[in-house]
C-alpha positions as CSV (number, residue, x, y, z in Angstrom):
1,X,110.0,95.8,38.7
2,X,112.9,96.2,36.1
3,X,114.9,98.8,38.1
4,X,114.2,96.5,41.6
5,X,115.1,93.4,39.8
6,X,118.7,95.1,39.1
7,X,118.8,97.0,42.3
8,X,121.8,95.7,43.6
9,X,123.6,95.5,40.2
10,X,123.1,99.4,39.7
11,X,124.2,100.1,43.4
12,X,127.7,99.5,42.8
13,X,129.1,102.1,41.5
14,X,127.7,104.6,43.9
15,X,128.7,102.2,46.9
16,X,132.4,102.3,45.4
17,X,132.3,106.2,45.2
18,X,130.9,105.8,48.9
19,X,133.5,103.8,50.0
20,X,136.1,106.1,48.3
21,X,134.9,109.0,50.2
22,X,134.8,107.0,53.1
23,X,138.4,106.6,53.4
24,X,139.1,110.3,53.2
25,X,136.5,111.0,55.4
26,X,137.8,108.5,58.0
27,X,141.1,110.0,57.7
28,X,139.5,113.5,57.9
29,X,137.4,112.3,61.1
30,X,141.0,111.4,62.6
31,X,142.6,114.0,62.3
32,X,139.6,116.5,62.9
33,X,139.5,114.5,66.7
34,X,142.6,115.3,67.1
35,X,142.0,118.8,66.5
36,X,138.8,119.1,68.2
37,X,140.5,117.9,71.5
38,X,143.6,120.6,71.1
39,X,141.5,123.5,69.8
40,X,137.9,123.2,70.1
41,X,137.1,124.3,67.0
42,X,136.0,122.1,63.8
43,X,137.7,123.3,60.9
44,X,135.2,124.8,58.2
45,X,135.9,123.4,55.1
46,X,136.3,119.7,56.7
47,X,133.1,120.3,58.5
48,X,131.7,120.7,55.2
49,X,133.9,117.7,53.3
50,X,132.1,115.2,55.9
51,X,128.8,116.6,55.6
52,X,128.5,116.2,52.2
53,X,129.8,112.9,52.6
54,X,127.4,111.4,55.3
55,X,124.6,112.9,53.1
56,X,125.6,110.9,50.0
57,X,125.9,107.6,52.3
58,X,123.0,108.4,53.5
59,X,121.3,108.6,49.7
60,X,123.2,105.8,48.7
61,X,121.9,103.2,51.5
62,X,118.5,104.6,51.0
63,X,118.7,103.3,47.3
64,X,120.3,100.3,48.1
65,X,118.0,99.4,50.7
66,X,115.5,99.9,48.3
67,X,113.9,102.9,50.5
68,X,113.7,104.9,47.5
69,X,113.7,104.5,43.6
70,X,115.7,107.5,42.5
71,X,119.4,106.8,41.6
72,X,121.5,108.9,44.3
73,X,123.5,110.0,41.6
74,X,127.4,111.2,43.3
75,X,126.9,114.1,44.8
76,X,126.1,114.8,48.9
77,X,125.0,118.7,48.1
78,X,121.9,119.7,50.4
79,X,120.3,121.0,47.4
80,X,120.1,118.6,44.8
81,X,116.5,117.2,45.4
82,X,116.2,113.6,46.9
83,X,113.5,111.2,48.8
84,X,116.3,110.4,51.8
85,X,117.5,113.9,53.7
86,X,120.2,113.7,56.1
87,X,119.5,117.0,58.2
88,X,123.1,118.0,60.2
89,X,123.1,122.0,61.6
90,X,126.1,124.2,61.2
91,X,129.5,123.3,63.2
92,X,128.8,124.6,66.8
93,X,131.7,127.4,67.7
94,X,133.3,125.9,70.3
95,X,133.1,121.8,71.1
96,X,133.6,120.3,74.3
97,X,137.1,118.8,74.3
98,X,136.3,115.7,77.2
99,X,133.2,114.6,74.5
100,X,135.6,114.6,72.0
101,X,138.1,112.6,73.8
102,X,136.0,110.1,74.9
103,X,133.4,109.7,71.9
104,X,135.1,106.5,70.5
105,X,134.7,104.6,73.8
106,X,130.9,105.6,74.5
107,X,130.1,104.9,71.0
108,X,130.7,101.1,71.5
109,X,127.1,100.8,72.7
110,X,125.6,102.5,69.4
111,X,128.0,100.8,67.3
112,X,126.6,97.3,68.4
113,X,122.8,98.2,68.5
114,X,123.3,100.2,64.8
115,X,124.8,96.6,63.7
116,X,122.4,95.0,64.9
117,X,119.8,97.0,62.7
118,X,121.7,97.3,59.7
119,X,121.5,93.4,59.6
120,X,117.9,93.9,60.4
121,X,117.8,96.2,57.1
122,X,119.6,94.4,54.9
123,X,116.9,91.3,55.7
124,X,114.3,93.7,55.5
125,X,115.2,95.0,51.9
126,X,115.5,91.1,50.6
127,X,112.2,90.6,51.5
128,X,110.6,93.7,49.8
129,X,112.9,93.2,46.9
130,X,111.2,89.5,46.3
131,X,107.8,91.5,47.6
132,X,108.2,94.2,44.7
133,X,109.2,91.3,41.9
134,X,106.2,89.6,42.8
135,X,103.1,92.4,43.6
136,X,104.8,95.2,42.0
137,X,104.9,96.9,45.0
138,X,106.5,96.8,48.9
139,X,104.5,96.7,51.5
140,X,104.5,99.8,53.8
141,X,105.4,98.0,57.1
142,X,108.5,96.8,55.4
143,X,109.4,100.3,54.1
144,X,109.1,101.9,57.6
145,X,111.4,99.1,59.1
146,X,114.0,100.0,56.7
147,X,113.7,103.9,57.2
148,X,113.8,103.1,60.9
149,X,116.9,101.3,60.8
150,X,118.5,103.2,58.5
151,X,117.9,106.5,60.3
152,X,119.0,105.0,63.7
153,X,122.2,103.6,62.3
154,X,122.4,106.9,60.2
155,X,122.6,109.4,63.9
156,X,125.4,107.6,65.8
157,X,127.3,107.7,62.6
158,X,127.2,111.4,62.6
159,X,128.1,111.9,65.6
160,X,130.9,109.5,65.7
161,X,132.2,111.6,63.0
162,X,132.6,114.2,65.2
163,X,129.8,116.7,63.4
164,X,127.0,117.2,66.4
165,X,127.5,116.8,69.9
166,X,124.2,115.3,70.9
């Protein structure tokens, strides 16, 4: 109840580390689009660079969300162990250049919906943090919501980023 009661106090410093890597990898998304639409080809070492980074958000928002107890520590490597996995496949060889072009305007859809449920699991993880203080414990409906939203607003934000096609 200690560690819940202080959730939100001990998610700052990995949500400013977040947000740090968040610039870069914006500016690394940008100028990756712009590649992707003159080559076709995702460069391998940013590929990696915002891999790594969507992992860590995604362990980071898992924690703060209170869908799992374990700090996320400040890494986004696949193989430190963790209770949230962000599963993304190797860069495809060649990407198509129109998807790429146009990615930003058919997101718009996504990007309302995945607002929609990040508000939805931000209310979610109040309740089961005032749940937890008072039974010791969240209940299980309220845990799925929160992995449901979180996954969902998680998969358009990968593939905004340019790192899967589908």
């Amino acid at each position: 109840r200690l560690t819940t009661f202080f959730r939100f106090i001990t998610s700052i410093p990995p949500i400013v580390w977040v947000a740090l890597w968040g610039i870069a990898a914006g500016f690394a998304t940008i100028w990756v689009w712009f590649v992707l639409v003159f080559t076709a080809k995702f460069p391998a070492g940013i590929y990696d660079f915002l891999v790594r980074y969507y992992r860590y958000y995604a362990k980071v928002y898992a924690y703060m969300y209170l869908a799992t107890d374990k700090f996320p520590g400040f890494s986004g490597e696949a193989s430190e162990p963790y209770a949230a996995h962000l599963l993304i496949g190797p860069p495809k060889d060649v990407y198509s250049r129109v998807k790429v072009f146009f990615r930003m305007i058919i997101y718009i859809p996504f990007y309302i919906v995945a607002s929609v449920l990040t508000s939805v699991a931000q209310v979610a993880a109040f309740i089961a943090w005032f749940a937890s203080l008072v039974m010791g414990r969240q209940p299980r409906r309220l845990q799925d919501l929160r992995v449901y939203c979180l996954g969902f607003t998680l998969r358009p934000q990968v593939w905004v980023g340019l790192l899967t096609e589908h």
